[in-house]
Backbone bond lengths (Angstrom), bond angles and torsions (degrees), N, CA, C in turn:
res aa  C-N    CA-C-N  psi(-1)  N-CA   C-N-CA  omega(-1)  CA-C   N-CA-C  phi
1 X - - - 1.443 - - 1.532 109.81 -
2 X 1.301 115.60 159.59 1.343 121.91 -179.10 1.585 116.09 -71.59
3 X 0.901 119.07 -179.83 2.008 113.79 -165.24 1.372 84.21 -61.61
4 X 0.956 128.12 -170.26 1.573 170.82 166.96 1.572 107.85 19.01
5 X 2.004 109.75 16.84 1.988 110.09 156.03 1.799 91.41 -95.24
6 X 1.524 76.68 164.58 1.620 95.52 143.97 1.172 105.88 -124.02
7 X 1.244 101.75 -173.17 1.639 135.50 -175.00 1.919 92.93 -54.98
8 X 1.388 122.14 -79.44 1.488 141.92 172.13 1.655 96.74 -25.15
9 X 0.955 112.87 -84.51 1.816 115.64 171.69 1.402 114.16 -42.54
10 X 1.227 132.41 -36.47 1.490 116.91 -170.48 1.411 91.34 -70.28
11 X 1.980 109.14 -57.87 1.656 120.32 169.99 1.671 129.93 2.44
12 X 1.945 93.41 -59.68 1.428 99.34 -179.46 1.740 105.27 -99.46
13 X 1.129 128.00 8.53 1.745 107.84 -170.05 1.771 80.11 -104.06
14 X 1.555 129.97 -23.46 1.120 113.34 179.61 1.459 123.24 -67.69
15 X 1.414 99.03 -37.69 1.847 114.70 167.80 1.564 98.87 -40.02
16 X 1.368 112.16 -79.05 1.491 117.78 -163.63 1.660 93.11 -43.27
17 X 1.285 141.99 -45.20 1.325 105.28 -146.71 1.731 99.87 -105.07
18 X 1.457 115.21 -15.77 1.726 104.62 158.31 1.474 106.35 -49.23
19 X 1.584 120.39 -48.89 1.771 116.27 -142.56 1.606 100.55 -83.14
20 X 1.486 115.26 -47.40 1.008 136.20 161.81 1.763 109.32 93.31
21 X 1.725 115.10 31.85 1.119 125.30 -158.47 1.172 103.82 -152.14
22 X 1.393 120.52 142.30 1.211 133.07 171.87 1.578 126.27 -61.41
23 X 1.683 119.08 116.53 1.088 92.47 175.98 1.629 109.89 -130.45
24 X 1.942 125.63 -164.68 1.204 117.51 -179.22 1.322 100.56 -80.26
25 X 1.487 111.03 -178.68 1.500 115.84 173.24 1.558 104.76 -75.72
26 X 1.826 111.24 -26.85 1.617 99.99 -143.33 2.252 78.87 -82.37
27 X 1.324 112.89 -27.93 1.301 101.36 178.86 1.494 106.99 -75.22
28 X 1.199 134.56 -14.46 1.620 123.53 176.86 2.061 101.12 -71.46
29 X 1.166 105.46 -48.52 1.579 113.48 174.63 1.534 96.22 -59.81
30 X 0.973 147.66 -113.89 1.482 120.49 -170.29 1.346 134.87 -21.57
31 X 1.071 128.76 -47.06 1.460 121.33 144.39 1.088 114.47 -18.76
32 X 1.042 122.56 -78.89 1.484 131.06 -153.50 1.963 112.46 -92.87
33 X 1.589 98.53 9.14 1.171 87.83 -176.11 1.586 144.18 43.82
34 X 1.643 109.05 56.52 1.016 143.45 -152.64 1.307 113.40 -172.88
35 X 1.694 105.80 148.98 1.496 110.36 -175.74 1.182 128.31 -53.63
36 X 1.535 126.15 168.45 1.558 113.02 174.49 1.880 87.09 -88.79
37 X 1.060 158.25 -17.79 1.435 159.03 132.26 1.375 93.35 -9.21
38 X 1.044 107.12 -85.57 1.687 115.89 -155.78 1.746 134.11 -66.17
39 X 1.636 76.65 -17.37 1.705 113.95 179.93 1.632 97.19 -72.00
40 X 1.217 110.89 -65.17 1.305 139.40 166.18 1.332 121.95 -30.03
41 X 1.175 120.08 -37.15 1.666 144.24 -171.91 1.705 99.53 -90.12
42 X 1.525 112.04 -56.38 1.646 120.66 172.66 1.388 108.63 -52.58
43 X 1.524 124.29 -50.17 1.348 113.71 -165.00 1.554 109.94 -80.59
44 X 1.058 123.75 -24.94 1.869 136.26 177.92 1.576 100.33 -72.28
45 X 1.292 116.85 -30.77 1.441 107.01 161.05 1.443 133.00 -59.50
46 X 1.828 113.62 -53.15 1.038 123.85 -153.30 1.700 85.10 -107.04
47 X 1.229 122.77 4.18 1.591 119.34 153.04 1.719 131.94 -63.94
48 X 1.593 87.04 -42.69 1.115 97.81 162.38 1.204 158.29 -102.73
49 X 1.442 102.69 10.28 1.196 148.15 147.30 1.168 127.60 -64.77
50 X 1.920 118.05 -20.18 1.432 124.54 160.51 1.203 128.24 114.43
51 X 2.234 81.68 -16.60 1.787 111.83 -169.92 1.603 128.52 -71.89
52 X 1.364 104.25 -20.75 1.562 120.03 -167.46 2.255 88.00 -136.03
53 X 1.251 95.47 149.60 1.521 104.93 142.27 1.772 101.41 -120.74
54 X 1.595 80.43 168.73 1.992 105.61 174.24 1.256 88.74 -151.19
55 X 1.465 92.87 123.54 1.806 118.81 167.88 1.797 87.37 -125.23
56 X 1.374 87.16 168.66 1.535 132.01 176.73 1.948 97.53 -58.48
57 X 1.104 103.32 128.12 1.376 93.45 172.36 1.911 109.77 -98.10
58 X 1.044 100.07 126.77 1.714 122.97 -164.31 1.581 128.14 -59.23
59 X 2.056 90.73 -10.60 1.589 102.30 -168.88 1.481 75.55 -111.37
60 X 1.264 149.26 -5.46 1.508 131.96 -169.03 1.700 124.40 -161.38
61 X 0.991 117.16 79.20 1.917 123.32 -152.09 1.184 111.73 -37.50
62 X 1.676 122.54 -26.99 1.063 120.72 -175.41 1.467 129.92 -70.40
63 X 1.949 113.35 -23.49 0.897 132.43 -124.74 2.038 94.60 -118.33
64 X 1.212 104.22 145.13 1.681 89.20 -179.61 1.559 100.56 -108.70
65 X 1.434 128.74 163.17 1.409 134.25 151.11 1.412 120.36 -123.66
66 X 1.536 120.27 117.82 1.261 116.87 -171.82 1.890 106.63 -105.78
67 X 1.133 100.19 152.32 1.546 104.71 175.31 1.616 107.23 -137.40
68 X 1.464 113.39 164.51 1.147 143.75 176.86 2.087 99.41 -64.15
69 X 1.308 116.05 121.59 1.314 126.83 138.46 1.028 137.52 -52.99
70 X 1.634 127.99 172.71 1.197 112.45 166.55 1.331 116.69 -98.08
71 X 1.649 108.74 2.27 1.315 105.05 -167.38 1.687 85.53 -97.84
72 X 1.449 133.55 -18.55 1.214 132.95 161.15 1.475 135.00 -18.94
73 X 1.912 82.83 -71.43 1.554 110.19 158.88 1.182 107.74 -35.96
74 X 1.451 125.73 -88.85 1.545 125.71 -162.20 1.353 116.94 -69.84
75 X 1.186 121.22 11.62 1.346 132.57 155.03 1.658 112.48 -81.31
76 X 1.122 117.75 -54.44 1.091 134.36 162.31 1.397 117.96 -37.09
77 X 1.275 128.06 -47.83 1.801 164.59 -141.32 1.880 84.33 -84.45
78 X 1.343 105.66 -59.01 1.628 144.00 -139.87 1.888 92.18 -77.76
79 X 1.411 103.57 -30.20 1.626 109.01 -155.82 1.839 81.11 -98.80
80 X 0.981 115.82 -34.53 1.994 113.89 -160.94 1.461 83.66 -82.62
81 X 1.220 136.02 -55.77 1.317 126.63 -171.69 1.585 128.78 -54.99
82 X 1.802 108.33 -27.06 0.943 127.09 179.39 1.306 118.73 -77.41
83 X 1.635 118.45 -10.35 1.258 146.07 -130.33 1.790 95.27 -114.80
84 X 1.090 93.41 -56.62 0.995 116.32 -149.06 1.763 122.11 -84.52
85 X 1.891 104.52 21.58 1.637 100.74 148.78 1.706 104.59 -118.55
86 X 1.575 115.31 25.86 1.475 124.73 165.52 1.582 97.21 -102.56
87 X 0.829 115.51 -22.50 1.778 111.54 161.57 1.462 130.43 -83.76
88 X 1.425 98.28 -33.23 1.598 117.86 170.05 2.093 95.80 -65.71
89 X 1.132 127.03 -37.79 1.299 129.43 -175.54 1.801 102.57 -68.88
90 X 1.464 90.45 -60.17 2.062 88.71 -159.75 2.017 93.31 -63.98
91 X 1.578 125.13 -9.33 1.002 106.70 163.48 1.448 138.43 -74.18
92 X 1.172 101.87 -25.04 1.746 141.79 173.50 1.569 96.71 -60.52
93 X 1.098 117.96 -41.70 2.029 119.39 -147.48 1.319 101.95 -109.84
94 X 1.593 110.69 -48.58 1.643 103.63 169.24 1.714 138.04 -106.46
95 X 1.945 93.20 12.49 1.173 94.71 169.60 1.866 102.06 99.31
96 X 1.148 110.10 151.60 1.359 115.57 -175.96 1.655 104.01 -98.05
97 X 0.902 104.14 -27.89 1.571 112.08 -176.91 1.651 114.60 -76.46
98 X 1.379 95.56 -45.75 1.997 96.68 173.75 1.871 96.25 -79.99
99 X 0.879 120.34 -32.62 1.692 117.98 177.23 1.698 93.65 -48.54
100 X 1.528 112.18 -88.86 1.188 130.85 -152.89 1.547 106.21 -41.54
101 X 1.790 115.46 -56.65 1.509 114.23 -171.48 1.046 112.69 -61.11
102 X 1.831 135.29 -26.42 1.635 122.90 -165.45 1.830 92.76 -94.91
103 X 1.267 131.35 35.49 1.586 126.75 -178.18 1.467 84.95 -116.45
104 X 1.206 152.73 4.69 1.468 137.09 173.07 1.448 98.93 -112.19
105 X 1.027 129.18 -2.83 1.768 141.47 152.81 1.097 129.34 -71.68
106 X 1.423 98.04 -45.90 1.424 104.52 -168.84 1.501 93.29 -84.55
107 X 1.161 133.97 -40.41 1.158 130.59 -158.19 1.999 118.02 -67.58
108 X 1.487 92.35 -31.90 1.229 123.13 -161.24 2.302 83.70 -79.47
109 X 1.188 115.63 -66.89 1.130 125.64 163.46 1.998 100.96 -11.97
110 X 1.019 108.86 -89.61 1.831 138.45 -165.47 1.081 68.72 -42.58
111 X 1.700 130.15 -87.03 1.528 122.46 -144.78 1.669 110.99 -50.86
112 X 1.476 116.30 -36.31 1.608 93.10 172.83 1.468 116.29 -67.23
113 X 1.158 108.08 -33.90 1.570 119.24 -172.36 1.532 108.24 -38.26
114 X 1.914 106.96 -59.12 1.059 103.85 165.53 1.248 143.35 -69.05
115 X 1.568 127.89 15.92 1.201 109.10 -158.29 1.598 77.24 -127.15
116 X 1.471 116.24 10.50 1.664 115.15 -163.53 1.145 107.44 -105.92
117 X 1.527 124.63 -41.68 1.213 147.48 -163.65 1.789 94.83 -28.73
């Protein structure tokens, strides 16, 4: 990861930019299978970092909604790029062909994941 993400932070700025939707924290902590504590701890990071906002959610005072930045995005941008001669490797080691066919699995996998949560 780039200086100052982790793994947990790259985790959620990547969510935001597959889903492309705003969500709560207490549903990002289920997502991610993790506390609303810890959920809580990730987003106050990458808040202040510039990466996420949290406003007031508008249907419920109590309730927060955080979204993806733009400086998020290219934070985000920053982590795939960085990523990406450890991908250039597992393509090298297991072949482009066993790479390529198990990505319509995996993908298919996530999409129930998400629609299960």
């Amino acid at each position: 990861m780039p200086e100052g993400l982790t793994l947990s932070q790259f985790g959620v700025l990547n969510h935001f930019v597959r889903l492309k939707k705003v969500e709560s924290p207490a549903r990002l902590a289920k997502a991610f299978q993790v506390t609303k504590g810890a959920m809580t701890n990730t987003l106050g990071r990458l808040n202040k970092q510039g990466f996420i906002s949290i406003k007031p959610d508008p249907g419920d005072g109590r309730a927060k909604l955080v979204e993806i930045t733009d400086a998020g995005i290219e934070a985000h941008q920053a982590c795939i790029s960085a990523l990406a001669p450890l991908l250039g490797k597992l393509n090298a080691d297991l072949g482009v062909e066993d790479f390529t066919s198990v990505l319509p699995h995996l993908e298919r996998i996530r999409i129930y994941l998400d629609n299960n949560r």
